[in-house]
VEXDO-874813 format. One record per residue (C-alpha): x, y, z. Coordinates in steps of 0.02 Angstrom, whole numbers, padded with zeros to 5 digits, always signed. Example, Ala and Ser with C-alpha at 12.3 -4.5 7.8 and 13.67 -1.06 7.14 Angstrom:
// residues 2
+00615-00225+00390 +00684-00053+00357 
***
This chain:
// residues 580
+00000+00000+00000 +00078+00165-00057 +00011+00304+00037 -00036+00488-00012 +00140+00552+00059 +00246+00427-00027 +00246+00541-00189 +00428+00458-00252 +00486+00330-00350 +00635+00309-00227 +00522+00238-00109 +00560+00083-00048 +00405-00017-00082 +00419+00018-00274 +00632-00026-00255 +00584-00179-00219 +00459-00214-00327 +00599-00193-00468 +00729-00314-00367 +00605-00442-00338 +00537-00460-00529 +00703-00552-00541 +00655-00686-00422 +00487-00772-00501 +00322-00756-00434 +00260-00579-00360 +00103-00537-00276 +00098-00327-00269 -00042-00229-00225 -00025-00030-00300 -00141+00067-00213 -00178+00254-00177 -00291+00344-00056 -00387+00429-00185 -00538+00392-00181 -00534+00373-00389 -00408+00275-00421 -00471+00107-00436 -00343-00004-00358 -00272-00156-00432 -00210-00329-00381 -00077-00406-00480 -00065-00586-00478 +00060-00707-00504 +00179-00646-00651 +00326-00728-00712 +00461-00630-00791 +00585-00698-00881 +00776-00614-00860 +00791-00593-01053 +00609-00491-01044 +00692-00372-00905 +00858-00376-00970 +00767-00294-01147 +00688-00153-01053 +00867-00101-00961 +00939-00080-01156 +00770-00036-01245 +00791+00131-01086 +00968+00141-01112 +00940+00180-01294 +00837+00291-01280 +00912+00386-01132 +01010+00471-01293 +00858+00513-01387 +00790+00579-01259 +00939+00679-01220 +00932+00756-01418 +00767+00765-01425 +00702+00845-01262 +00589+00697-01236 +00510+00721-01057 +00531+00588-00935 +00333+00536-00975 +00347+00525-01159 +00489+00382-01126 +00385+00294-01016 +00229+00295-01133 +00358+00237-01292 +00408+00096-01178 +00236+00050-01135 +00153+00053-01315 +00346+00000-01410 +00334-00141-01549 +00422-00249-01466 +00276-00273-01327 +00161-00279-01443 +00226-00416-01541 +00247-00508-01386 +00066-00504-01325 +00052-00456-01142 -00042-00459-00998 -00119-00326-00932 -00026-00368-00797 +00122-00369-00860 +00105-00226-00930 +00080-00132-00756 +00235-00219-00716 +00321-00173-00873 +00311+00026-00840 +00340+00002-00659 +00504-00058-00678 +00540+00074-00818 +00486+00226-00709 +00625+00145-00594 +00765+00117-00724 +00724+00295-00766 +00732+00356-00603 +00922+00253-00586 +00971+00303-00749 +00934+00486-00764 +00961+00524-00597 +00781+00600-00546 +00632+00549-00461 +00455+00547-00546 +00320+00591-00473 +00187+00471-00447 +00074+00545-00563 +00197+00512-00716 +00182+00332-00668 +00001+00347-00684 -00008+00428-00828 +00108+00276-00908 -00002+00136-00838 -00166+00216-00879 -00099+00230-01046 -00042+00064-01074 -00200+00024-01044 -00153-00104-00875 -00261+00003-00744 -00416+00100-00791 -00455+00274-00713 -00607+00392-00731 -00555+00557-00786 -00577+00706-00700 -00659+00880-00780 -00537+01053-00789 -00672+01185-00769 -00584+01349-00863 -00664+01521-00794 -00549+01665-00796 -00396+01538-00791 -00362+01555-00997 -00199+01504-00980 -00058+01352-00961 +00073+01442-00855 +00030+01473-00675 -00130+01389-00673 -00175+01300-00514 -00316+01190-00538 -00229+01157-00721 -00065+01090-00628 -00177+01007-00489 -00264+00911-00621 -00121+00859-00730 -00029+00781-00566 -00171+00666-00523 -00134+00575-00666 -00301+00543-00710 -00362+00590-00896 -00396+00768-00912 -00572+00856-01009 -00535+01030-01023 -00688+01131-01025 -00763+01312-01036 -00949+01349-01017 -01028+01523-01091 -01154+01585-00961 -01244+01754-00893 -01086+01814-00834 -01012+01823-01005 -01086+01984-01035 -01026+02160-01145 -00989+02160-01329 -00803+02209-01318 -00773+02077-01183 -00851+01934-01297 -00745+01954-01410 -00609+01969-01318 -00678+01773-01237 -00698+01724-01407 -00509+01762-01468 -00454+01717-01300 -00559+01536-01314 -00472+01523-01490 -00295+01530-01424 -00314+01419-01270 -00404+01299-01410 -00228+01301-01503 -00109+01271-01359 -00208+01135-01266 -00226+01030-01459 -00044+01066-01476 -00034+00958-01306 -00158+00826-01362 -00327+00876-01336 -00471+01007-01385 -00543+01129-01257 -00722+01075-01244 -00833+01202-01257 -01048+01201-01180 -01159+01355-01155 -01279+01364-01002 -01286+01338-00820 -01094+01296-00768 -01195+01178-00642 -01313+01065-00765 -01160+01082-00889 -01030+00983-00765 -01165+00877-00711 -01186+00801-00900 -01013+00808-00904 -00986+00700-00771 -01107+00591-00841 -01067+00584-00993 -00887+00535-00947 -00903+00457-00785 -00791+00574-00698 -00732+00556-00523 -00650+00747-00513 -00675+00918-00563 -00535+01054-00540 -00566+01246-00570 -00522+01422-00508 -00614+01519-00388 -00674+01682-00420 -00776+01814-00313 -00908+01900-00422 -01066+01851-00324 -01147+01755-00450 -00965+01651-00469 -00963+01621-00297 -01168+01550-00310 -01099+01455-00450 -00974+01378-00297 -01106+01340-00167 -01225+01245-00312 -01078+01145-00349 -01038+01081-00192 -01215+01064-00167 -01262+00964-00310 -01103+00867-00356 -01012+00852-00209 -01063+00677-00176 -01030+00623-00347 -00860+00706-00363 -00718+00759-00286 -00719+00945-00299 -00558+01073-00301 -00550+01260-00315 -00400+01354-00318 -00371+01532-00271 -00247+01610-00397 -00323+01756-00460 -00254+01866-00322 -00076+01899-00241 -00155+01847-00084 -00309+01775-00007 -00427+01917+00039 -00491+01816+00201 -00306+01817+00261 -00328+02008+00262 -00421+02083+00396 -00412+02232+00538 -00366+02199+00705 -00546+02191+00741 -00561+02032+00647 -00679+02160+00503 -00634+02209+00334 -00538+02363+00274 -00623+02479+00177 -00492+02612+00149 -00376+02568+00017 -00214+02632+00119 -00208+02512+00274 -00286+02382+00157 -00123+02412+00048 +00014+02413+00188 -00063+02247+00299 -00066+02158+00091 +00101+02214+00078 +00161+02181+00238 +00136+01975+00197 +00277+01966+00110 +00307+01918-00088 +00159+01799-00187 +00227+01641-00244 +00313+01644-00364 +00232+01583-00560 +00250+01408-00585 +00287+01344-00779 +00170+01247-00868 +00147+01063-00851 +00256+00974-01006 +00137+00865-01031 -00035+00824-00978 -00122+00633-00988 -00285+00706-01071 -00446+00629-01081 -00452+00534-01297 -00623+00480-01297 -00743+00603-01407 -00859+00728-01323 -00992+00835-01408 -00922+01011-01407 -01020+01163-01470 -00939+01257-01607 -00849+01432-01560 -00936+01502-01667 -01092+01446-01619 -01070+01534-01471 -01097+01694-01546 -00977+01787-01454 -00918+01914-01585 -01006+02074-01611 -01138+02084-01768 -01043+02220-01835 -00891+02205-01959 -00842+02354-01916 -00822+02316-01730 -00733+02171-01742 -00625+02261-01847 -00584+02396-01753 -00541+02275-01596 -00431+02178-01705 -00332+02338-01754 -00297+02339-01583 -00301+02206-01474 -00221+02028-01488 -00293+01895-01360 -00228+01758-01308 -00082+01704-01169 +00075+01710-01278 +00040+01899-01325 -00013+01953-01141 +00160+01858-01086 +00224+01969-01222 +00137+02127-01183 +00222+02082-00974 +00416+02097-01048 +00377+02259-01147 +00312+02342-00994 +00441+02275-00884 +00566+02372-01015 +00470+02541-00978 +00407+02533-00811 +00536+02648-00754 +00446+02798-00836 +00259+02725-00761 +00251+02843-00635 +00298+03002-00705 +00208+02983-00864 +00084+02868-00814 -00079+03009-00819 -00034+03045-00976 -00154+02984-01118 -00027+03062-01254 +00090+02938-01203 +00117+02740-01203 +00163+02746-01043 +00020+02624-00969 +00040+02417-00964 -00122+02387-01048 -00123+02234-00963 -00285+02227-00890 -00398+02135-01020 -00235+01992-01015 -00269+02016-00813 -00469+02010-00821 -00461+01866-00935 -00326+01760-00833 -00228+01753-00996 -00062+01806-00857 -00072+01787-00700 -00061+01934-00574 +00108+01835-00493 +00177+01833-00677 +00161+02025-00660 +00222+02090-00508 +00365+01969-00508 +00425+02031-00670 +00419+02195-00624 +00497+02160-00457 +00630+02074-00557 +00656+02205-00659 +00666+02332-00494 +00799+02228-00447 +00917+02225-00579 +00901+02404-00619 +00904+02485-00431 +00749+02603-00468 +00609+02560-00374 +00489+02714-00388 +00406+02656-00586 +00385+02500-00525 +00341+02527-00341 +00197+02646-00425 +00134+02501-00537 +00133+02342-00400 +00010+02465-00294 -00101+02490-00454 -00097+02284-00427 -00145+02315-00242 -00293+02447-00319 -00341+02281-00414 -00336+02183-00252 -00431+02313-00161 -00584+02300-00277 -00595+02121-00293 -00583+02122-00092 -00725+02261-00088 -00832+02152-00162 -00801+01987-00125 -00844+02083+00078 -00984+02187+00015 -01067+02081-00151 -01194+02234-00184 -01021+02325-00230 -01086+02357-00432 -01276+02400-00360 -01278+02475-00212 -01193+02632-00145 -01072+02589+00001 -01116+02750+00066 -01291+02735+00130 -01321+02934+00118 -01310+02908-00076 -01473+02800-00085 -01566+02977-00075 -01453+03072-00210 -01574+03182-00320 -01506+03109-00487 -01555+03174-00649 -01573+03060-00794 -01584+03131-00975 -01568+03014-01113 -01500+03159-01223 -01380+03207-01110 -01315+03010-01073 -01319+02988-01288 -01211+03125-01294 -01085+03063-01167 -01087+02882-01248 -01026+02948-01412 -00913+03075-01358 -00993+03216-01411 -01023+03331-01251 -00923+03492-01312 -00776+03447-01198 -00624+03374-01298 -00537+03264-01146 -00714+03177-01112 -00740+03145-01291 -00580+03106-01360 -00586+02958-01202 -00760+02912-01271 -00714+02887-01430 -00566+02804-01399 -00675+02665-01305 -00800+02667-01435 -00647+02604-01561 -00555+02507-01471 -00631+02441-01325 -00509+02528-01217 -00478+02700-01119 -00351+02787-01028 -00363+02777-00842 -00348+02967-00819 -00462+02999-00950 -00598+02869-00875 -00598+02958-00699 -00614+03143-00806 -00759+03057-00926 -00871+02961-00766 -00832+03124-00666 -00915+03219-00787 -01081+03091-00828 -01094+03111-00633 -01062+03282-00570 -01104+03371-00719 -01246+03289-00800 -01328+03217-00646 -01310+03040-00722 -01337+02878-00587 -01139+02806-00577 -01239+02640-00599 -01278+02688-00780 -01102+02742-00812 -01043+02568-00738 -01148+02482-00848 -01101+02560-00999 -00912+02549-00964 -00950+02341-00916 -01028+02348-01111 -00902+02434-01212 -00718+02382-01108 -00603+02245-01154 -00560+02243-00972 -00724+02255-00915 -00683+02193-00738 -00846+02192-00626 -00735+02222-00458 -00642+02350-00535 -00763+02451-00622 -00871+02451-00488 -00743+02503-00353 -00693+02642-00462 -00854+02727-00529 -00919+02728-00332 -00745+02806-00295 -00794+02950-00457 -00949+02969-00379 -00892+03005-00199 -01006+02849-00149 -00878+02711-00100 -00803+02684+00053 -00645+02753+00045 -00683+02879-00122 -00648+03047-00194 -00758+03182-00098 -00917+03223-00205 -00860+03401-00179 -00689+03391-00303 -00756+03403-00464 -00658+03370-00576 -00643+03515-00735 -00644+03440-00906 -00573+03575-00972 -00421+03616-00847 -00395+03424-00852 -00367+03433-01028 -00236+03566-01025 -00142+03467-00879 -00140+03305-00951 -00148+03314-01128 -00022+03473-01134 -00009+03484-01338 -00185+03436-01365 -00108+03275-01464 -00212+03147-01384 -00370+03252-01415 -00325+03275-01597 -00291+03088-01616 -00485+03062-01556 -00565+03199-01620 -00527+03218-01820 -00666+03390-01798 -00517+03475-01699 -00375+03452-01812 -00288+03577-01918 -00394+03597-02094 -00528+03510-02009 -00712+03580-02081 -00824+03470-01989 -00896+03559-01853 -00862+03520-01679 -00992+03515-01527 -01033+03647-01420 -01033+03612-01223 -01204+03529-01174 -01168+03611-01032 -01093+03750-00934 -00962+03680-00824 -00982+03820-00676 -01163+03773-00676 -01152+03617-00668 -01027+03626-00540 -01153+03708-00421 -01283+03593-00450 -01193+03455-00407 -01130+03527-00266 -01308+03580-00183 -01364+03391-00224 -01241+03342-00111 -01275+03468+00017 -01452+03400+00015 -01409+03229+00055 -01296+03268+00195 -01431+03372+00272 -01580+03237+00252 
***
């Protein structure tokens, strides 16, 4: 009996299971405490010495290839299982156990390193001498191979491996469906180039993994956690419905660190962003990435897949998808990409970072949102790159725009009515004023006020806007026209690549002076002055605004409203609240 702890082949129960195939007759029983894993009872096998004597050369042989070739210690063990010479020498199935048993050892002799338990696994299930259920890899905002937790968790078991995605309510906003889309397409790619499709279903992620399971007879299912409140409903059906009938994982890897491990020293949860920051910070350095598995026993049996295109993801309009395209490249390899270009520039983040005129920004965030990098990939890249260079201040501004990130997922995995509800309880009775001219105007960037617009119309093309120039443009919808933040939110969670729920959400109640640790209602922020501080040489406004270039004859907007005005209203409406 191997137990759970016993994880190497250098253990001595599987030592002398290789010393005593030379001796005749051998009763083994290879067990493991997992509930899956059937176990099996070998009986009485004879070996004959020529028989072992052919595996020590067939291994020694291709020790070399695998030397020249970069086969993985796996792949050797699954040519040994399946190789001709076996095959013309019928076995038993048995034997065959046997057979890759003793070759994870010679392995383990010969290249001097142990296997883990799971490559022997893999080798047996393949040979087809022990039979195990598969277990179900539940993608959600995971989309990647590196640094993937449940991916890595699922891959060690051994067991055959369904990768899966599942389309449902949450999958909201055109921009960020086709981001999923594109994103879906590239994870398709890499997990075929390592031996199996990414299955893809449409529905409730609960009735989808329950016909999964059925469908496959699976004894596992492996994902990553998330905390949007419906994700976390998601959770508690799960364990509800399938907990008896599988064995159910989540991993937490979204985050640096686990927001319960974060607290006050009343036991409650920050909500100012500047303790929340230093007590994060003050638990020392994330883990650091792990690599991607080499090689993953996947699950070869068909399963009916929906098209990804029948999942309708992209937007209706050509011109759209075009327009995204022009700009944005899904998919892991590029956001891995898009992490060493930063790192290069980060030095400059945090003197030029409020400036839309400049690529000065990471752009990371719809590679973040999406789990196409991980946020450890990140900020130990740019820690690295601290390092090397002796100039912290870039890249110490950038890892607490990480901690911002942190902050609003915390926010609302504590407080879940985070994208509905104002934190600020006063802010129930704000005297709003809705005009559906007014919020038309603001949508397609034409409100008279050439930083608000020129943001506006940089989202409208390319699902994208400068930070700086999103807290000037929700600013204005709120203070100056009167608009509910909600409505902003919404149309931001519609339009963004990035549209992150926690992080929207966080930041439009921090605009509106709603949140719990925001920007007073009373700074109003002035388009105009804003403009003339950020956007010195008016060359981001030009870029955005073709009406305000030189020989331009198309006419450009007048104000839809009078700043000063507007100023004062806003600033009454609050005055009213506070006095109620």
């Amino acid at each position: 009996m191997l137990a759970e702890a016993d994880r190497r082949l250098d253990h001595p129960a599987l030592l002398a299971v290789a010393a005593r195939i030379r001796h005749g007759p051998l009763i083994y029983d290879i067990c493991n405490t997992h509930d899956h894993l059937v176990p099996v009872t070998l009986a009485r096998v004879h070996f004959e010495l020529h028989l072992v004597d052919a595996v020590v050369v067939e291994v020694a042989q291709l020790e070399r290839v695998q030397r020249r070739r970069a086969r993985t210690r796996i792949d050797l063990c699954l040519y040994l299982s399946k190789t001709k010479r076996w095959q013309a020498d019928p076995l038993s199935p048995a034997q065959h156990q046997l057979i890759c048993l003793l070759v994870c050892h010679v392995c383990y002799v010969r290249l001097q390193h142990g296997l883990h338990r799971s490559t022997i696994i893999s080798a047996l299930n393949f040979s087809g001498a022990i039979y195990m259920k598969p277990v179900l890899l539940w993608f959600r905002r995971n989309l990647r191979l590196a640094d993937n937790a449940a991916l890595l968790a699922a891959a060690e078991t051994g067991h055959p491996v369904i990768p899966v995605y599942i389309v449902d309510e949450q999958d909201a906003g055109t921009a960020s469906r086709w981001w999923l889309h594109h994103s879906l397409a590239s994870l398709d790619r890499d997990l075929r180039e390592l031996g199996a499709p990414l299955v893809l279903r449409a529905g409730s992620p609960v009735e989808m993994l329950r016909e999964l399971a059925e469908e496959t007879d699976a004894a596992g299912l492996y994902y990553a956690t998330r905390q949007e409140p419906a994700s976390r409903r998601q959770q508690d059906e799960l364990s509800a419905a399938l907990d008896s009938k599988l064995q159910i994982h989540g991993f937490g890897d979204s985050l640096l660190h686990d927001p319960d491990s974060i607290r006050t020293q009343g036991g409650t949860p920050f909500k100012v962003f500047t303790p929340f920051w230093k007590t994060a910070s003050n638990l020392g350095e994330p883990p650091r990435p792990s690599a991607s598995p080499e090689t993953i026993n996947f699950y070869t049996k068909g399963i009916d897949s929906l098209a990804l295109h029948e999942l309708g993801l992209l937007p209706k309009s050509a011109e759209r998808d075009e327009s995204l395209r022009a700009n944005w490249v899904p998919g892991e390899s590029q956001g891995l990409q898009r992490i060493d270009e930063f790192a290069e520039q980060v030095a400059n983040y945090k003197q030029q970072r409020d400036r839309p005129d400049i690529d000065a920004t990471s752009r990371l965030s719809p590679y973040l949102h999406f789990g196409e990098v991980s946020v450890r990939q990140v900020w130990h890249a740019i820690r690295q790159i601290e390092l090397q260079r002796r100039s912290a201040a870039g890249g110490a501004a950038f890892l607490r725009q990480l901690y911002w990130r942190e902050f609003s997922a915390y926010l609302l995995r504590n407080f879940p009515s985070l994208p509905e509800q104002p934190l600020r309880a006063e802010f129930e009775h704000f005297p709003w004023r809705d005009s559906d001219a007014r919020l038309e105007a603001w949508q397609r960037g034409e409100t008279g006020y050439p930083i608000v617009d020129a943001g506006m119309r940089q989202l409208a093309q390319t699902g994208w806007m400068h930070n700086r120039v999103r807290m000037i443009a929700a600013s204005f919808l709120v203070k100056d026209l009167l608009i509910p933040w909600q409505t902003g939110a919404e149309w931001f969670l519609n339009t963004l690549v990035d549209a992150d729920l926690a992080n929207n959400s966080a930041s439009w109640q921090w605009v509106a002076g709603c949140g719990t640790d925001a920007a007073p209602y009373f700074r109003v922020f002035n388009p105009t002055l804003q403009g003339d501080k950020f956007d010195p040489h008016g060359r981001y406004i030009r870029e955005w605004i073709p009406e305000l270039r030189d020989g331009s004859q198309k006419p450009y907007p007048q104000p839809i409203v009078d700043h000063g005005e507007a100023r004062q209203r806003a600033l009454e409406a609050y005055k009213e609240i506070r006095g109620a």
